[in-house]
N, C-alpha and C positions, 0 to 999 in steps of 0.2 A: 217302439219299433226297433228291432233289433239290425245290426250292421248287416246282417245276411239276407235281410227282407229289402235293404236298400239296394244292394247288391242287384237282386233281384229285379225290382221298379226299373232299375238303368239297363239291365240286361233285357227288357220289354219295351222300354221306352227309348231307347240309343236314336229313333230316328227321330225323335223328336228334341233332344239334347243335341244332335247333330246339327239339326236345322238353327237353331238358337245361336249355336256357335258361328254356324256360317252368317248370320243376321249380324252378329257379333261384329266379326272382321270385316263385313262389306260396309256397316256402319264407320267404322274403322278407319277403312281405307278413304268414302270419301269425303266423310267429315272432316277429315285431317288433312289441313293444309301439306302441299308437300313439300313448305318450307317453314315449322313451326316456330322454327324460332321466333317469330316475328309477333305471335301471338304467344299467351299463357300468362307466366308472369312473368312480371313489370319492375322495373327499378324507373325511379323520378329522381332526377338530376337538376339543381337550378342555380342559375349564376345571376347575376343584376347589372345590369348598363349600366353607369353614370356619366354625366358631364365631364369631361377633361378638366383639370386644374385650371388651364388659361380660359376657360370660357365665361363667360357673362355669368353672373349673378341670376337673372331673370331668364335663363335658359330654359325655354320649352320642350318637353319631354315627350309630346304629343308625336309630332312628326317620323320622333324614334320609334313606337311603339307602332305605327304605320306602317313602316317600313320594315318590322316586322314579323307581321303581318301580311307582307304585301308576297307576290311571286316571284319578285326579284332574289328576295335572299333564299327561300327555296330551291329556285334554281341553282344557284351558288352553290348552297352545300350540297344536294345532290351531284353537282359536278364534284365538288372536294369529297365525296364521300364514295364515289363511284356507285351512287347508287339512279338507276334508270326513270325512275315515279319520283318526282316534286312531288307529287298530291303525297303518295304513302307517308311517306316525309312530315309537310305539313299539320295532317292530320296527329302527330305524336309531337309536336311541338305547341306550348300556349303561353302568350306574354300576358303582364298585367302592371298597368302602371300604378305608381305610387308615388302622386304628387305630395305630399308630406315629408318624402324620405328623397325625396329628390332620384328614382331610378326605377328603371325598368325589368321586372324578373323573367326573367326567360329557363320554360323548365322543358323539359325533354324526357323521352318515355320510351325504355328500350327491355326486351330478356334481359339484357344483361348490363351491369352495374358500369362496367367500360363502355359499352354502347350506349350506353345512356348519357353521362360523362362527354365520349366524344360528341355525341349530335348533340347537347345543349351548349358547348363550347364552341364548335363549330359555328352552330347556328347568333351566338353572340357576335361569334368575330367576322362573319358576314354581313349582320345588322351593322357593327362600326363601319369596316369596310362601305359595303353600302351608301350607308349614312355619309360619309365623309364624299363619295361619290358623289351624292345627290348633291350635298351641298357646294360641292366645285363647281357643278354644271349650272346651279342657282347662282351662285355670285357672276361665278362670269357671265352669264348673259344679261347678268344688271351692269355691269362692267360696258360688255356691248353696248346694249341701249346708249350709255352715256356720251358714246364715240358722238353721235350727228349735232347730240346739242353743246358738246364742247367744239364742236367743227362753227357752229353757227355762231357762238359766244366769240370763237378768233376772227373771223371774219368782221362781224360788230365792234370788235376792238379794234383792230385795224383799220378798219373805215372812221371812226372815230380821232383815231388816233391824226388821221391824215386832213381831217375836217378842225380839229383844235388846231394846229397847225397854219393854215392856212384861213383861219376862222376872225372877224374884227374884233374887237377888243372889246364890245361889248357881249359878244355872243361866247367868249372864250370862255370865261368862266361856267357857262353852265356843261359845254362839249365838255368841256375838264371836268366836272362830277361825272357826268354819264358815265366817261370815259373809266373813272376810278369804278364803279359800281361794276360793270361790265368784266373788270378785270379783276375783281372781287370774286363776281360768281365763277369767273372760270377758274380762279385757283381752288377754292372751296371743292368745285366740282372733279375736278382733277385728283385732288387729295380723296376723297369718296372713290375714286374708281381706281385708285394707286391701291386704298383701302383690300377692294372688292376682290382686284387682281391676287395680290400678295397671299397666297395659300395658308400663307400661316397665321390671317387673320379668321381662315374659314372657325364656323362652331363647331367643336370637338367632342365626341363620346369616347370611351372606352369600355372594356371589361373589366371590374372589380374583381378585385383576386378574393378564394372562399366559395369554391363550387361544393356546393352541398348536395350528396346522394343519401337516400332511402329510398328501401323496399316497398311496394305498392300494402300496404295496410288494410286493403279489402281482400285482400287474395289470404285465404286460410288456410287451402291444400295448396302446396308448389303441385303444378303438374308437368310432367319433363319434358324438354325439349325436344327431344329424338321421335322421327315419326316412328322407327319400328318397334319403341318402345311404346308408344301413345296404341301402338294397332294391337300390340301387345295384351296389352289391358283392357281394351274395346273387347279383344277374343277372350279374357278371362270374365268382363263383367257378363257378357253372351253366355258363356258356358254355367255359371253362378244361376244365370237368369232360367236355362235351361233345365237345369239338377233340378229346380225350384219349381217349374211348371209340370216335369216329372211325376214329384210327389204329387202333386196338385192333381193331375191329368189323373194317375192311381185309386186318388181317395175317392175321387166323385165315381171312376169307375164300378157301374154295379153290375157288372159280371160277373159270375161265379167262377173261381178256378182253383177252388181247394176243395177238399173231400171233405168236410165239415160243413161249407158251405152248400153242396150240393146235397147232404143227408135230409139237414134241414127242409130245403127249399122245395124238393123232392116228394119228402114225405116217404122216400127208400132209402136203402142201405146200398151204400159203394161196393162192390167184391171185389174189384181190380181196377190199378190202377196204373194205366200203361204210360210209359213217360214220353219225352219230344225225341222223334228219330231224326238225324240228320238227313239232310237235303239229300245227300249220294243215296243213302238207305231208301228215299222214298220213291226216286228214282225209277220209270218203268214200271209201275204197279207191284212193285215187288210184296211178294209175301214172308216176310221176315222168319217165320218160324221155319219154314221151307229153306229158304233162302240163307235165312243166318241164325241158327238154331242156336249159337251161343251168344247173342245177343241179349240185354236187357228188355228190349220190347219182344223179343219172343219170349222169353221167360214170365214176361207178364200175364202175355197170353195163355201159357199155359196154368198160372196162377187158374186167371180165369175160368178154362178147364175143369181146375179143381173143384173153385168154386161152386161151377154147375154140378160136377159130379156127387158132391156131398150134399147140396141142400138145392137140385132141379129135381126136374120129374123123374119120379122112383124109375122106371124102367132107362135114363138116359146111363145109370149104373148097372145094366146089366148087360151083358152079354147075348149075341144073339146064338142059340142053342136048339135043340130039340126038346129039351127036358121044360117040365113046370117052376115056374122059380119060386112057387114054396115049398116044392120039394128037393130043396136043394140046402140044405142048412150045412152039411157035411162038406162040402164041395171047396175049391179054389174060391171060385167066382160065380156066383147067381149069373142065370143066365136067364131066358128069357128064349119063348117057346118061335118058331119061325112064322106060326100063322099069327102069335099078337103084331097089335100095329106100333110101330116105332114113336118114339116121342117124337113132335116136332115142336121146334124153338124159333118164335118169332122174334126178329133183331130191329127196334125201331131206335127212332132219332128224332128229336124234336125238332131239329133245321137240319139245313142242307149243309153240308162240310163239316159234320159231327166225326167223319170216318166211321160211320155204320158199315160199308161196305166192305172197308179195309178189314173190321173187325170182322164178318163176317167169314170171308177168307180165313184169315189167321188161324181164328175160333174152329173151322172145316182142319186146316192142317193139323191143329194141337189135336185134338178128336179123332184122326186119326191117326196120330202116331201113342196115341191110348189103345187103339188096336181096334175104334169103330171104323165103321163104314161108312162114310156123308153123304145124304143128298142134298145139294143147295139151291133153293128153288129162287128163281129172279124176279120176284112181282113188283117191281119198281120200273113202270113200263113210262116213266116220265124223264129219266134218268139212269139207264141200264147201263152197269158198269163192273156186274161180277165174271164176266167173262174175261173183260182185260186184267183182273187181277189169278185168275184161275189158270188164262189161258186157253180155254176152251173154243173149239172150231164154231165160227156161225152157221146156221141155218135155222130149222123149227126148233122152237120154243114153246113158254108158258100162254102169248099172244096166240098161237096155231090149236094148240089145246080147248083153252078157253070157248077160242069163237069156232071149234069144227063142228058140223050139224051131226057126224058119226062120234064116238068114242075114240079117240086114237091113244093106243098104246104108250104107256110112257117109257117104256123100253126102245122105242123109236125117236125118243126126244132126248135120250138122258145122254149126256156126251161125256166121253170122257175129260181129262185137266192134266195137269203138271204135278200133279200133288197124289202119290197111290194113295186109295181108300177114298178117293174125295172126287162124286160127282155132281153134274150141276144141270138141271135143265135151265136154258137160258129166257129171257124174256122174248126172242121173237120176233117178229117185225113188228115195226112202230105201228100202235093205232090210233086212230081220229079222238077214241074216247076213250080213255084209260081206265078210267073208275066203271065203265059199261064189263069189262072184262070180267071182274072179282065177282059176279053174279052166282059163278058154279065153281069159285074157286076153293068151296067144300069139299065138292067131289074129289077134285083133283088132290086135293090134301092128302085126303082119306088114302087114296088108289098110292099116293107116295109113299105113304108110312111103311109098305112093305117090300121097298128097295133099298132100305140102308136101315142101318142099326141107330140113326138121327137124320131128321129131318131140320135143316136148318134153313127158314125164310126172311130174304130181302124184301125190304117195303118202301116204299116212299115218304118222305118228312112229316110227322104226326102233326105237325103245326100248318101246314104246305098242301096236304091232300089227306083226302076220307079212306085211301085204299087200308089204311089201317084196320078202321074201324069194322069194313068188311072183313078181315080175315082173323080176327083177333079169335070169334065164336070158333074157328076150327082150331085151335093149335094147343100146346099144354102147358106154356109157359112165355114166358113175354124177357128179354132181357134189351133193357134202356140202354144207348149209347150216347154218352154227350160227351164234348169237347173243352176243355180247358177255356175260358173267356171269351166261349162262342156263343155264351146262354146267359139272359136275364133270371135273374129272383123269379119274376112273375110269369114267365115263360114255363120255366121248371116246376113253378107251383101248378101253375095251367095243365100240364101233360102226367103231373101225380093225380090230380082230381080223374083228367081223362082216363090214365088206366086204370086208377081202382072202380070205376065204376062199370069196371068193363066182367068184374068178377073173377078173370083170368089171373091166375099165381103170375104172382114179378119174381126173376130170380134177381132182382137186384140190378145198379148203375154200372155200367163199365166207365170209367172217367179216362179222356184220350188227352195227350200232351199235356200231362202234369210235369210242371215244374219240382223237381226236388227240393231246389233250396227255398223257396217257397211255402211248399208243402210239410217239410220238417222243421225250415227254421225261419219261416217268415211272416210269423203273426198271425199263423191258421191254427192254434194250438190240437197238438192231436193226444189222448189221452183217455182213461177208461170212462166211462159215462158213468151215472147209476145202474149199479146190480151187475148183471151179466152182459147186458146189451151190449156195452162197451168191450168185452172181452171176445163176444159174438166173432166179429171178425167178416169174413166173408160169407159166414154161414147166415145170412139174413135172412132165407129164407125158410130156417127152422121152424119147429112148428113150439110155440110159448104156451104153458099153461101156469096154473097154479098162480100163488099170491107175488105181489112186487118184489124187487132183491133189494135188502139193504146195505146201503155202501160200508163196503170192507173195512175195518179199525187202518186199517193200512194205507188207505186210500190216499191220494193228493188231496189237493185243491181242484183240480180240474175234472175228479167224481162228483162234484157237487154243481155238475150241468145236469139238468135233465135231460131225459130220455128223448132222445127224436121223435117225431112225428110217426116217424116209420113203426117204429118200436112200440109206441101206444097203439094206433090203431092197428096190429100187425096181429093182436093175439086171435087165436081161434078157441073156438070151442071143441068140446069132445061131442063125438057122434055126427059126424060129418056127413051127411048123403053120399055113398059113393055112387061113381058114374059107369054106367056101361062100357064096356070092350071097346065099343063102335065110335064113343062121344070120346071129346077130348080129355078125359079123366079117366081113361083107361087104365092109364097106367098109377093111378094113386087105391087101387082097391087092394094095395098089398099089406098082410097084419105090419104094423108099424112098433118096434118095441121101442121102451122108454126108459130115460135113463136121469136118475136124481142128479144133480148139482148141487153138492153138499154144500158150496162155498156161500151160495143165493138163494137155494128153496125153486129155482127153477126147475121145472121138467124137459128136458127137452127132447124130441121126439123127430126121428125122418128112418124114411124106409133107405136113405141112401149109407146110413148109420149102419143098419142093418146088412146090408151086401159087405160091408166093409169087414164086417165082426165076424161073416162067414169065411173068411180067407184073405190072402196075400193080393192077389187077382190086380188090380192097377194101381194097388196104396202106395208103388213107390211113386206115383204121380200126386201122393194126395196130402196134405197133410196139414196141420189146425191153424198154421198162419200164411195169408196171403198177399202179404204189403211185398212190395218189390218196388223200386227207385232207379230213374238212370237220370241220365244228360242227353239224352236226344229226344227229336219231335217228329211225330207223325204231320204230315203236310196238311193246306188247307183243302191240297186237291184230294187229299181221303173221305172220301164220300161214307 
């Protein structure tokens, strides 16, 4: 796939890359704490309690790790740390004891290697602190307790003391032991609670010097701290994600919207291919050729022109005149006698929003600023919409026609337009049953053919409604209009089987909103086929005889496609039935000369070849190549 086909994809798919992005930054935003620091990565910091130097031997370590533990020292260092949430605290804090090594490690867990450092430092010197609290408030209220039974002990000595004293002589000696035991437990006791008092008898911990930091060892990506760098990246992995569904969204895509794809699928040849008009351009029903004659889409349009004029129906090349147009060999321009009847060209569309309608217009302007005369008949009574592009006044139409029980004139129906040379009878007022109408829509054909030098009719979606199929038996050529990635593969195969079996000549595909870059450089390879087909061009509707071409010594790689569908089943034979004045093949009874293709052993043959070879007459409208390319789009409201 080449950079200009990518290009492409994103240029089609932006609202969907759009979307991605926006999914992107709103994940972003509120996944992302909006104080990250707190989260991502991690520094572990750890320091260890021990015993103080003066304390016991058998000093238990249990208590400290308690306290810990407990919400006390949470509290604490949250106050020392200014920070509001004990729990958030705790939660990034974990002790573990280790009675072997005599101490308690306390590790702590921060973004950053200083944050980490101070909350497991902090958090240590509040456990001592703590600790040392607790244990003031434990001695001394064993201290307390002692008070009532050292009060009762003096009391007992005392009493004692005054009963030896006063005591006979044989009873003296035993007051005198009591008396000493008594005084015994109260110094003992005294000393215990002198003990308990004296602070500097409490159990001691401290902080061992040797705080040890590392980086958390499960974190593989650092991811940054800054939220509007975090939303940053949230909006790049969105947009990545986006680009990605794009392609995705394209591949599966089976819509047709290159001219290679449509030949195919089709079973006809493209003649023109008009590119994407901007939104201003489409603006108001405008008729581009009219309207903005040096525009790429009117230039296309008159492409198109061409195209019909060299290989549609022999008389859409002629002139309307008095004289017989085979006796005109000497002449400018073949003309064509005022009592034959006019070609007309039926303009379908396999769905609705193909821009059949638009083209239809255009196609009426290019024709005549070729110097015919148009009539554009509106038989699309389900959707009537050539008037707003014409211009044209409402009243009777193709509806008043149809259902009058007398004949009415169509010189009473045919309204003038905006456009000289170009008139339209309109569709009419709306009726109950559309398809009832097309019943006599022969007659009325017929009875047009000799108001304008072309007859060009609107129809309703070949896929959507039968009005087709009624009106196809009167007319002398059939030109398909489809849209750019408005049409399935099988849709398009669908509406090639319908009109070939309808017998009526295809001038061939108009293809609407082609992409350029696409179309030249985007994976739709465009290049000569086998033989001459490929150099064919817009004249698809020549007439092929003789044996297969073989590809040129010269050729590419890309001669070695075969022939489209179009191309195989497209040959005719010689000796053709021709058709009456009256029927729609009126205009093909004209001698047809032939002309060798030295390069291929093709023949190829059209009476349109012929008018040309007689004179100057419209050739500067006409000429062997018809590809044209722009940058704008025809809307989806072009019917």
């Amino acid at each position: 796939m080449e950079t200009s086909s990518y290009f492409s994809v994103l240029q089609r798919r932006w609202p969907l890359v759009l979307a991605c992005l926006a999914i992107g930054l709103l994940a972003g935003f509120i996944l992302t704490p909006s104080d990250p620091k707190g989260t991502g990565n991690q520094w572990t910091s750890s320091v260890n309690v021990v015993p103080a130097p003066n304390s016991a031997k058998e000093f238990n370590l249990a208590p400290v790790q308690l306290m810990t533990d407990g919400g006390e020292v949470a509290r604490r260092v949250a106050k020392r740390l200014n920070n509001p949430d004990p729990a958030v605290l705790a939660s990034k804090v974990t002790s573990q004891l280790n009675p072997d090594l005599g101490l308690v490690q306390i590790s702590g867990k921060a973004p950053t290697r200083k944050a980490a450092e101070d909350l497991a430092t902090a958090w240590a010197q509040e456990t001592v602190s703590a600790f040392a609290d607790s244990q003031r408030r434990t001695r001394q209220g064993q201290a307390d307790s002692m008070t009532a039974q050292l009060d009762k002990l003096k009391t007992d000595i005392d009493g004692l003391e005054k009963s030896t004293t006063n005591a006979p002589v044989g009873k003296k000696a035993t007051l005198q032991a009591e008396f000493d035991a008594k005084r015994g437990q109260y110094t003992t006791l005294v000393g215990q609670q002198q003990e308990l008092v004296n602070p500097l008898n409490d159990p001691k911990v401290e902080v061992m010097d040797g705080l040890k930091s590392t980086p958390d060892s499960t974190t593989s990506i650092l991811a940054p701290t800054s939220r509007p760098l975090r939303i940053a990246l949230a909006a790049a992995l969105g947009l990545a994600l986006g680009l990605i569904a794009a392609l995705m969204v394209d591949r599966m895509d089976v819509r047709l919207r290159g001219r290679i794809q449509l030949e195919d699928a089709f079973g006809l040849p493209v003649i023109a291919e008009v590119p994407r008009a901007t939104r201003r351009q489409r603006a108001g029903h405008a008729v581009l050729v009219a309207g903005r004659p040096d525009s790429p889409v009117a230039e296309a349009y008159r492409t198109l022109r061409s195209a019909l004029l060299l290989s549609g129906p022999p008389g859409l090349a002629y002139r309307l005149g008095g004289t017989d147009p085979r006796q005109t060999r000497g002449t400018s321009m073949p003309v064509r006698r005022i009592s034959d009847p006019a070609p007309v060209i039926l303009v379908v569309s396999p769905r609705p929003g193909d821009g059949r309608t638009s083209t239809v217009a255009n196609l009426a302007a290019a024709l005549a600023e070729a110097g015919r005369s148009v009539l554009v008949l509106d038989c699309d009574f389900r959707n009537p919409a050539t008037h707003l592009y014409l211009g044209a006044k409402p009243g009777k139409g193709m509806s008043e026609v149809l259902l009058a029980e007398q004949e009415i004139d169509l010189g009473d129906v045919v309204r003038g337009t905006n456009i000289p040379n170009v008139r339209v009878i309109t569709a009419g007022a709306p009726a109950a049953y559309p398809a009832a109408l097309l019943l006599r829509a022969g007659e009325v054909v017929q009875r047009a053919r000799h108001h304008a030098d072309v007859v060009l009719v609107d129809s309703a979606p070949l896929l959507y409604a039968n009005d087709t199929n009624d009106l196809v038996q009167h007319v002398d050529a059939m030109l398909v209009v489809a849209r750019s990635g408005n049409l399935t593969a099988d849709q398009a195969s669908r509406v090639g089987e319908l009109l070939t079996r309808t017998g009526v000549p295809i001038a061939g595909v108009t293809l609407l909103g082609v992409d350029p870059t696409r179309s030249m450089g985007g994976g739709l390879k465009r290049g000569p086929r086998t033989g001459t087909v490929g150099r064919m061009g817009a004249g698809a509707s020549l007439v092929l005889r003789g044996r297969s071409a073989e590809p040129t010594p010269d050729a590419d790689e890309d001669a070695e496609r075969p022939a489209p569908s179009w191309a195989k089943r497209g040959e005719l034979t010689e000796g053709e039935p021709e058709s009456t004045a009256s029927g729609r093949g009126a205009h093909r009874a004209d001698p047809i000369d032939s002309a060798e293709d030295s390069d291929s052993g093709f023949r190829i043959q059209s009476a349109a070849e012929r008018a040309l070879h007689n004179g100057s007459g419209d050739g500067a409208h006409l000429g062997p190549h018809f590809d044209t390319w722009s940058t704008v789009e025809l809307g989806s409201e072009d019917r």
